[in-house]
BAZABA-420106 format. One record per residue (C-alpha): residue number from 1; residue in three letters; x negated, y, z. Coordinates in steps of 0.5 Angstrom, whole numbers. Layout:
BEGIN
SEVO seq type    xx    yy    zz
SEVO NUM  ALA     X     Y     Z
...
# end
This chain:
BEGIN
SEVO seq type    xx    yy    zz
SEVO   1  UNK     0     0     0
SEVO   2  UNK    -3     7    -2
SEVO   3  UNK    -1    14     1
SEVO   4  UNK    -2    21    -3
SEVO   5  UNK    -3    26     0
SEVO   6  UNK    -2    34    -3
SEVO   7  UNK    -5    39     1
SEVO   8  UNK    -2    46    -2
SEVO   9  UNK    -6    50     3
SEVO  10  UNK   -12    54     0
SEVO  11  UNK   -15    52     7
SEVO  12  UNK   -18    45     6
SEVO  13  UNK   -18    44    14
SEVO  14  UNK   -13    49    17
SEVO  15  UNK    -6    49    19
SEVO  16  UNK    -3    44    14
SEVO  17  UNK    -8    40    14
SEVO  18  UNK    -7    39    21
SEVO  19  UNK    -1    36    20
SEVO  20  UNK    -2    31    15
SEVO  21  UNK    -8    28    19
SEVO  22  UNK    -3    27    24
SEVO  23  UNK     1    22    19
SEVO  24  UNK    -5    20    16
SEVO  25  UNK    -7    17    23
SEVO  26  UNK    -1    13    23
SEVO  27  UNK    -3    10    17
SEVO  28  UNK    -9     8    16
SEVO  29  UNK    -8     4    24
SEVO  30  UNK    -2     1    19
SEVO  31  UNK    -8    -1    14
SEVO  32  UNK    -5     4     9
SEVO  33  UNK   -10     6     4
SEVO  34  UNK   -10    13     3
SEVO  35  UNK   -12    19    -2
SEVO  36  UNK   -12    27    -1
SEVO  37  UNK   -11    33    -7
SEVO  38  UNK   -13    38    -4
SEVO  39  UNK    -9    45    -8
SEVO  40  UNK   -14    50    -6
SEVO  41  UNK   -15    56    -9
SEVO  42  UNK   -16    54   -15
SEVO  43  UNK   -11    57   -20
SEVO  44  UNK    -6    53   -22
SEVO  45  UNK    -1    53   -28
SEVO  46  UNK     7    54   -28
SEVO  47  UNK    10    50   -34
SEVO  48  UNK    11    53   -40
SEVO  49  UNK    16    49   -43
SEVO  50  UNK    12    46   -49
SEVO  51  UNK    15    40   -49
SEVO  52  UNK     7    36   -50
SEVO  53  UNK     8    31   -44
SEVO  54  UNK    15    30   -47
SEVO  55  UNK    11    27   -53
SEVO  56  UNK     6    22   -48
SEVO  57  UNK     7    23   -41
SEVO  58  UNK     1    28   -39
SEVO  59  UNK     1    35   -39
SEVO  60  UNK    -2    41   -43
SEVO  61  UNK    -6    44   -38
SEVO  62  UNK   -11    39   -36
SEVO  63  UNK   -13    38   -29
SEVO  64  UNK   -10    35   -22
SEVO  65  UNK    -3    34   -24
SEVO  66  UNK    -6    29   -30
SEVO  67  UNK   -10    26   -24
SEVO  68  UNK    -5    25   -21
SEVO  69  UNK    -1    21   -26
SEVO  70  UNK    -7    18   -28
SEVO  71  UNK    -7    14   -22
SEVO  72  UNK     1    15   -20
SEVO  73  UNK     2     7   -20
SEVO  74  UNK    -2     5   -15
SEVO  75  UNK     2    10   -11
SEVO  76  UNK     7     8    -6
SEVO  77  UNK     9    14    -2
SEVO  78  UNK     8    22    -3
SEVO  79  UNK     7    27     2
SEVO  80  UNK     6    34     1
SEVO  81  UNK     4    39     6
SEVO  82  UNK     5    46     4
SEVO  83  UNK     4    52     9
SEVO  84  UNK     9    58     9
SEVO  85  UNK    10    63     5
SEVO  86  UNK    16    69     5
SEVO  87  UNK    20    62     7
SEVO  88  UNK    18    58     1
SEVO  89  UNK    12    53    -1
SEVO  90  UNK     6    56    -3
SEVO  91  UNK     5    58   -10
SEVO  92  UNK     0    52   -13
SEVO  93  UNK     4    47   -10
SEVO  94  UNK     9    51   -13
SEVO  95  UNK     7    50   -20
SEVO  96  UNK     3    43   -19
SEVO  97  UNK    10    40   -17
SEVO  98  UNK    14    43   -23
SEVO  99  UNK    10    40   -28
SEVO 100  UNK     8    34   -24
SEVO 101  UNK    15    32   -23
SEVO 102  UNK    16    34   -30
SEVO 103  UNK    12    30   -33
SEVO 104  UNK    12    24   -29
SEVO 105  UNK    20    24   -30
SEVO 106  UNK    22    18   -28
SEVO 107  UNK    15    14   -25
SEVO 108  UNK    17    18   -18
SEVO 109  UNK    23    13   -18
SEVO 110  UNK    23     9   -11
SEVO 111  UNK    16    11    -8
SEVO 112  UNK    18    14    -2
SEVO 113  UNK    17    21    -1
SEVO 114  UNK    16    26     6
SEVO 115  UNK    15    34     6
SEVO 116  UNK    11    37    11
SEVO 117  UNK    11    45    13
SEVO 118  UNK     6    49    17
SEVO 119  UNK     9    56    19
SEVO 120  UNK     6    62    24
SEVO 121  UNK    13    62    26
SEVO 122  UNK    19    63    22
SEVO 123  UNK    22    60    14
SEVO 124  UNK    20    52    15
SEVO 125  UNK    27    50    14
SEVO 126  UNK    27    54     7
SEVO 127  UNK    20    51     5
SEVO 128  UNK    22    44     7
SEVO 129  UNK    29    44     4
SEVO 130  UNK    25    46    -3
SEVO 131  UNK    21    40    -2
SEVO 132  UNK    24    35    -2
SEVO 133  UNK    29    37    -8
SEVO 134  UNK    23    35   -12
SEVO 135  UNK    24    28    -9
SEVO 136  UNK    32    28    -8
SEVO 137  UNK    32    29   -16
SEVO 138  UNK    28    23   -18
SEVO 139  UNK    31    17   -14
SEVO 140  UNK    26    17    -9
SEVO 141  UNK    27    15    -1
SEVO 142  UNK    25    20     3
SEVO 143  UNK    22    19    10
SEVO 144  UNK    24    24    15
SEVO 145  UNK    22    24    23
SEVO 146  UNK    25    25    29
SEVO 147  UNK    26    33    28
SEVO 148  UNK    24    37    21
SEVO 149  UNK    17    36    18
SEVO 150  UNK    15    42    21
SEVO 151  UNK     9    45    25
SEVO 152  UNK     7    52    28
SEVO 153  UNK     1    55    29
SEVO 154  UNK    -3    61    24
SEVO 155  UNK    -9    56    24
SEVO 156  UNK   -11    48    25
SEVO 157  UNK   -13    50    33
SEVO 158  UNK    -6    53    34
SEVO 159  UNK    -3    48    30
SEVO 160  UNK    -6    42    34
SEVO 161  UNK    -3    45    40
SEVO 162  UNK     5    44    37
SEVO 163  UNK     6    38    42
SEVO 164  UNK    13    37    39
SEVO 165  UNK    11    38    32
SEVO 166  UNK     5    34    32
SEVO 167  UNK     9    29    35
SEVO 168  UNK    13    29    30
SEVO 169  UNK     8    28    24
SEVO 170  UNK     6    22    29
SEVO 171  UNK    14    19    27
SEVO 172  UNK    14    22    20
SEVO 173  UNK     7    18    19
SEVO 174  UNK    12    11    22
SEVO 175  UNK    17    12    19
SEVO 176  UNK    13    11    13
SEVO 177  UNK    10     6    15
SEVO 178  UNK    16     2    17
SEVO 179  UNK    20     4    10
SEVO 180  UNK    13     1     6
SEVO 181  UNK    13    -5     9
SEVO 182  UNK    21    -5     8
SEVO 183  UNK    20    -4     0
SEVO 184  UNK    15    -9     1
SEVO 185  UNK    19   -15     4
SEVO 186  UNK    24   -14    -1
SEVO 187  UNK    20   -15    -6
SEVO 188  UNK    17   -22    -3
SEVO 189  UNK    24   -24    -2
SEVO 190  UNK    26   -23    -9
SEVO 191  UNK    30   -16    -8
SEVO 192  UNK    30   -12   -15
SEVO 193  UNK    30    -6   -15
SEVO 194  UNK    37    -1   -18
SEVO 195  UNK    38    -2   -25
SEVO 196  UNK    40     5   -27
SEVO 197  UNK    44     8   -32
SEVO 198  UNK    42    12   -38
SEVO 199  UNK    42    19   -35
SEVO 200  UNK    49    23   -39
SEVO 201  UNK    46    30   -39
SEVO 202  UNK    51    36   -39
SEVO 203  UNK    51    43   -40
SEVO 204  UNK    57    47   -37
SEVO 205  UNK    57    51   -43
SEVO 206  UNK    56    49   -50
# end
């Protein structure tokens, strides 16, 4: 079983990263595999609907998000922390996501997907909630915990003294766990997984 995890802070050890690490934790004690795309400060392009990963499934843009389809089968579970910004994610995850779901259409089905959020204070409900429709549009399980995926704290030092959001990384991170390990025996005992119908797409004007 292999988990990835989407750091969309610019700050590679901060806040954001203190919360994931605290899922991770209970992952690899679980014997989960693990890997991290840290967003960064690297720029990173929105779509431009051009319609190129229609015609082959990666993108025009040639950088993490190809990376990640690239090895996107051998992910079981995606998590993606992003930090709080005018009570939304951060705009490299932003983009990132938009062209990564995109592209990967339905490649995303039945891998389990789990939203992080790091604030000072306020709009983690707003940040969480836009994450995790990427994950509810693709026919993905999502992992939740014993309160919203959510931590505070303005740097690692202050997010590490959240005891109640640690804690709940920590539930997060079984959670996930248990619902791998679910998926897996299902398999083993034969379960197949939804066949799903064709999508009908509609526009309500025509």
């Amino acid at each position: 079983m292999k988990v990835l995890f989407i750091n969309g802070s610019p700050h590679e050890r901060g806040a954001t990263y203190t919360a994931l690490r605290e899922v991770e934790k209970v992952l690899l004690e679980g014997g989960v595999e693990t890997e991290w795309v840290q967003v960064g400060k690297k720029p990173v392009a929105g779509c431009v609907d051009c319609g190129f990963c229609g015609r082959g499934g990666r993108c025009v843009f040639n950088d993490d998000v190809n990376r990640i389809l690239d090895g996107l089968d051998a992910v079981d579970a995606i998590v993606v922390g992003s930090p709080v910004y005018y009570a939304g994610p951060s705009g490299q995850v932003r983009c990132l996501l938009d062209r990564l779901f995109f592209a990967g259409s339905d490649r995303f089905a039945g891998k389990v997907g789990a939203a992080v959020v790091s604030c000072r204070r306020g709009g983690a409900a707003t940040a969480f909630d836009q994450l995790n429709k990427y994950f509810s549009i693709s026919n993905m399980p999502i992992a939740t915990s014993q309160y919203w995926n959510q931590n505070h704290g303005n740097n690692a030092a202050e997010a590490a003294q959240d005891t109640e959001g640690m804690q709940t990384m920590r539930t997060l991170g079984q959670n996930i766990l248990w619902m791998l390990r679910s998926i897996e025996a299902g398999k083993r005992a034969g379960v197949p997984a939804p066949a799903y119908e064709a999508p009908t797409p509609m526009n309500f004007i025509h």
